[in-house]
N, C-alpha and C positions, 0 to 999 in steps of 0.2 A: 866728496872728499872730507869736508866736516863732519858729515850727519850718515856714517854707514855704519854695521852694524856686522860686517863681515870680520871674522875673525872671535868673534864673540860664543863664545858655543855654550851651550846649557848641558848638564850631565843630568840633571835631576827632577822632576816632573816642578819641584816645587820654586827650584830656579827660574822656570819657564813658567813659570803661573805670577810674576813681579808685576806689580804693577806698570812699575819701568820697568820693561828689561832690558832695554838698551842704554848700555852708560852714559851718553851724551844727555839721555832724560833725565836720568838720575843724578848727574850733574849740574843738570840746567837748574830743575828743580830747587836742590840742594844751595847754587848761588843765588835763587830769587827767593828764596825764602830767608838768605842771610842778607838781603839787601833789604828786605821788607822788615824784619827784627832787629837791625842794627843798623843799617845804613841812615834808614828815613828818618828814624828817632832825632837823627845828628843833623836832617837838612830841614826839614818840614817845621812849618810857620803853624802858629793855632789856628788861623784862619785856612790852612790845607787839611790840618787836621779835620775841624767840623765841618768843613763845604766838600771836601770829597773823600777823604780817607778814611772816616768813620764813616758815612753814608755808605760808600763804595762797598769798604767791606760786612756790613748788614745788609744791603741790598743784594750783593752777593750771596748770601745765605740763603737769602727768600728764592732768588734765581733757583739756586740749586736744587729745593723743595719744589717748586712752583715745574723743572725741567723732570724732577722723577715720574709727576703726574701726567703732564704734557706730553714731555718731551720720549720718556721711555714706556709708558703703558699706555698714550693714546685717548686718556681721558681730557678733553679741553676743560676747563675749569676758569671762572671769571667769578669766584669766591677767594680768593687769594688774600685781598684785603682781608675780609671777614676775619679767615681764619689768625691773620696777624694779629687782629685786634681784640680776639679770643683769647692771644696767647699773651699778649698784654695786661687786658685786665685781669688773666687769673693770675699771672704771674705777681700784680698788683697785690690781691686781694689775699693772696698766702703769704704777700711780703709785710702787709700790715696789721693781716689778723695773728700774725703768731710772732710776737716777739724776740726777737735772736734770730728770724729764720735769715739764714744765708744767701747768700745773692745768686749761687750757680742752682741751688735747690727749688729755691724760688723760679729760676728762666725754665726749667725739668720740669716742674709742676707748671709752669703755664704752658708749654708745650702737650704736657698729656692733657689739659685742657681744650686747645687745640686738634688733638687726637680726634679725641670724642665726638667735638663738636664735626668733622671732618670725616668722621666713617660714616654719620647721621644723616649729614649731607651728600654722600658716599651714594647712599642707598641707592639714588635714582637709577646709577651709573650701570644696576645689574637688568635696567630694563629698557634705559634710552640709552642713545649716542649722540656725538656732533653736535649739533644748534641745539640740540633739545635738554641734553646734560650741560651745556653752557648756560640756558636758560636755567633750568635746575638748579645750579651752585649759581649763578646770579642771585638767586630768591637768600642764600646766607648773608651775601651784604646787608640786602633791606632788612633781613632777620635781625642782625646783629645791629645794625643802629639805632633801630625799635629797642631791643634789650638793652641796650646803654644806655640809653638816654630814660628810657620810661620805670625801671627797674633800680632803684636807687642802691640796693644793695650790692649791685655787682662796682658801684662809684661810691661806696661807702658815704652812703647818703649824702652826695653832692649836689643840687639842682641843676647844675648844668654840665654836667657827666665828665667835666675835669677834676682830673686826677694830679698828682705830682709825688715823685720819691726823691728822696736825699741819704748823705750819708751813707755812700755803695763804697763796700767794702769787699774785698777780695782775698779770703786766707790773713786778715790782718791788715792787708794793705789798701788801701784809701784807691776809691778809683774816681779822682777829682779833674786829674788834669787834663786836656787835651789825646796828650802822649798816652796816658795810662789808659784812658779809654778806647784808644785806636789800640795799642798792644793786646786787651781784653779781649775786642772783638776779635782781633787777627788771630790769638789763641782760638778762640773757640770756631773760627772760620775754617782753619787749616785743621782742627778735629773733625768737625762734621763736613768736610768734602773728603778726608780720607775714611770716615765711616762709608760715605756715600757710594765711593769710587767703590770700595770693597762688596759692598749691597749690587750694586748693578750688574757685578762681575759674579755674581754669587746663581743659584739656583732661583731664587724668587726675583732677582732680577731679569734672567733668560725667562721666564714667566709672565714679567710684565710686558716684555719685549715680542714674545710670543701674541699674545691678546692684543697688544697693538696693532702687529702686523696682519693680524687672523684672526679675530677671535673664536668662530665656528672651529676652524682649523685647529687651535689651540685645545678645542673641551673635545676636541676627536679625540689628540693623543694624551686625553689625560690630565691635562691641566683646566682646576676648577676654576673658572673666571669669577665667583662671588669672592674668594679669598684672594685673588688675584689683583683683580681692582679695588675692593676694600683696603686691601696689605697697603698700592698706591696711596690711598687715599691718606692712611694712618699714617705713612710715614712722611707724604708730602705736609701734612697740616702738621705734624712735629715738628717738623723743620722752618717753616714759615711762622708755626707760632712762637718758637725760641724768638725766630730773627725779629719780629712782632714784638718779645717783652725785650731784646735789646733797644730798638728803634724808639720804643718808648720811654725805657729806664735811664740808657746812656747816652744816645745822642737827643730827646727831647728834654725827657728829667718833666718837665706836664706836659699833658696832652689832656687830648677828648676824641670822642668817636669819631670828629671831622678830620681825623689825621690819619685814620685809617678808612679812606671814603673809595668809592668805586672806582675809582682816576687810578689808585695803587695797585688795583688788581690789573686795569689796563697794563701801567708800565711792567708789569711783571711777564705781566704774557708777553708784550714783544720783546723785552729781553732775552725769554727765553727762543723766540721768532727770529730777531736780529743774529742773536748768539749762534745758534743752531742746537736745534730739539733733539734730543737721544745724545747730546756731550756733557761733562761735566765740565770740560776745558771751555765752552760756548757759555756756560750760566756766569765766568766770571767776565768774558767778552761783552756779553748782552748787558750787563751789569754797568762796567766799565764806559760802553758806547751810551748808555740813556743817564747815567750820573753827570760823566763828564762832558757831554755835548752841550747840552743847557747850561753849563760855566763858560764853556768856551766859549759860542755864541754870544750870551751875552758880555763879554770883555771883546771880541773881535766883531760886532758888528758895530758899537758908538765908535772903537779906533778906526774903522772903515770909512763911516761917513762924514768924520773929523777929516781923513786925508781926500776926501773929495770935495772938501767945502761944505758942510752939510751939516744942517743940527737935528740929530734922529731924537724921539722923546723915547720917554721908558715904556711907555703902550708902545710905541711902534715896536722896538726890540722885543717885545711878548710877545708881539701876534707875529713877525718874523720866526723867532722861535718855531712858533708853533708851525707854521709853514713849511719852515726848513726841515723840521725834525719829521714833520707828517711826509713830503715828499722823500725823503732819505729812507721810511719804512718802507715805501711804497716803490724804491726802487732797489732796495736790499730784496723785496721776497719776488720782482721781478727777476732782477740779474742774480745774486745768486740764494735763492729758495733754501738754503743748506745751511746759510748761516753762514757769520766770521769764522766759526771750528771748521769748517767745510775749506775755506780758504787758508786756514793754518796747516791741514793736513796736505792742502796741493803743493803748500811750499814745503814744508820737509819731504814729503816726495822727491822733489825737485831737486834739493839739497844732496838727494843720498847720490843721484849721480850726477850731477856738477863736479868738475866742468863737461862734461859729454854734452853729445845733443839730445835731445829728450822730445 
């Protein structure tokens, strides 16, 4: 009764090609994005801001990169940090070799830094698969923390390969506070998932989805798999290394290569795993379940063992953590393999004919 779409008729090929074309999306859409631009601003504490809302929405980013490789052309990839920390330093290293350079030009150039380093890496992918391409983009981490640390130039001769920028500005406007930096990244979050959305829906999207599901099958009819998974490659490492020179520029302000270590390519991959692989709607889910579970947990497990008489220390709540969070993967890709996006689609299904039985 809420969620149908009866009565709705399209006349025009290009009506029917919307990304919503059902109004109830395009309105759902349209009030969460005015709650996310206007509502939060008015409720949200500084400490929401930096512990989940800026995170959320940069990690979100990477998801989305990290799910075009994964998730829609089949390449596993456990180079994810790397390329972040790729797109950080160069974003770095044209923000302070070139004075005036601009802060959105600066995140562009260390993204096509990312690029590069990310088709390079790419390579293997036109001749291994599976564990053996995961092994392969593994070798980028160790790459990349060798080069940051032992190559002074890309840390503008720092000896201990931290870095730090200040004074981000935006078109004029100062991007100092909490607020300003959550609205930055939410800007640039809601551009690159509707570039994304548009890309997957596109010809070299049914391309990567093709070589995922076949690749033999794929270079029968036509489609060349070297540009196929390299195109993946390029755009997924764009896209994680933007989110890479945000992570570093707006929510750390310094860093060092240990902030882009192997641990971040894990949580990317199960984000995109938890979420569900081949969604754009799953990279913000995945995003959202591995940011915010680690808060909550730690705020509701010392309330838990206060109300049983109990005095839990800060190690025990870590390695809890880690328990709870390791079993909870382990029974998401049991019970449902498909992801959170998996279980959003059964419920609007559901929706469309509620109240009937189904």
């Amino acid at each position: 009764m809420f969620y149908r779409e009866n009565g709705q008729f399209k006349t025009t090929y290009k009506a029917d090609q919307q990304i919503f074309p059902i109004d109830q999306d395009r309105i759902a859409i349209f009030l969460l994005l005015a709650f996310a631009f206007l509502a939060v601003p008015m409720l949200a504490t500084d400490y929401f801001y930096r512990a989940i809302l800026i995170p959320l929405a940069i990690m979100s980013m990477a998801a989305l990169g990290v799910n075009i490789l994964v998730g829609y052309c089949g390449q596993i990839s456990l180079g994810s940090g790397a390329f972040m920390a790729v797109g950080a330093y160069g974003a770095f290293n044209f923000f302070v070799r070139f004075p005036g350079m601009p802060l959105i030009p600066a995140l562009i150039l260390g993204g096509l830094c990312a690029t590069f380093f990310g088709i390079l890496f790419g390579l293997p992918s036109l001749r291994v698969k599976g564990l053996y391409l995961a092994v392969a983009t593994l070798a980028a981490q160790f790459f990349s923390d060798w080069m940051f640390l032992r190559i002074k130039w890309f840390t503008n001769n720092s000896d201990s390969g931290s870095v730090s920028v200040g004074n981000l500005q935006v078109f004029g406007l100062p991007i100092d506070s909490a607020m300003s930096k959550y609205l930055f990244c939410l800007t640039l979050l809601v551009v690159v998932a509707l570039l994304a959305k548009n890309l997957v829906r596109s010809a070299i999207g049914r391309e990567w989805m093709a070589i995922r599901d076949m690749d033999v099958a794929a270079a029968v009819i036509g489609i060349r798999p070297m540009y196929a998974k390299l195109s993946a490659f390029a755009v997924s490492s764009f896209i994680v290394g933007m989110a890479g020179a945000l992570w570093a520029f707006v929510h750390l302000g310094s860093w060092e290569p240990a902030a882009f270590s192997v641990e971040i390519s894990f949580r990317l991959l199960f984000m995109v795993i938890i979420g569900g692989m081949g969604s754009i709607m799953g990279a913000f889910f995945g995003a959202a379940f591995i940011v915010v579970l680690p808060i909550f947990l730690n705020q509701f497990l010392p309330a838990l063992a206060s109300l049983a008489g109990m005095d839990i220390s800060t190690a025990t709540v870590s390695h809890a953590e880690l328990m709870i969070f390791g079993t909870l993967i382990v029974w998401f890709l049991i019970v449902e393999p498909h992801g959170l996006a998996k279980l959003w689609s059964i419920g609007k299904q559901k929706m469309r004919l509620w109240p009937f039985p189904h």
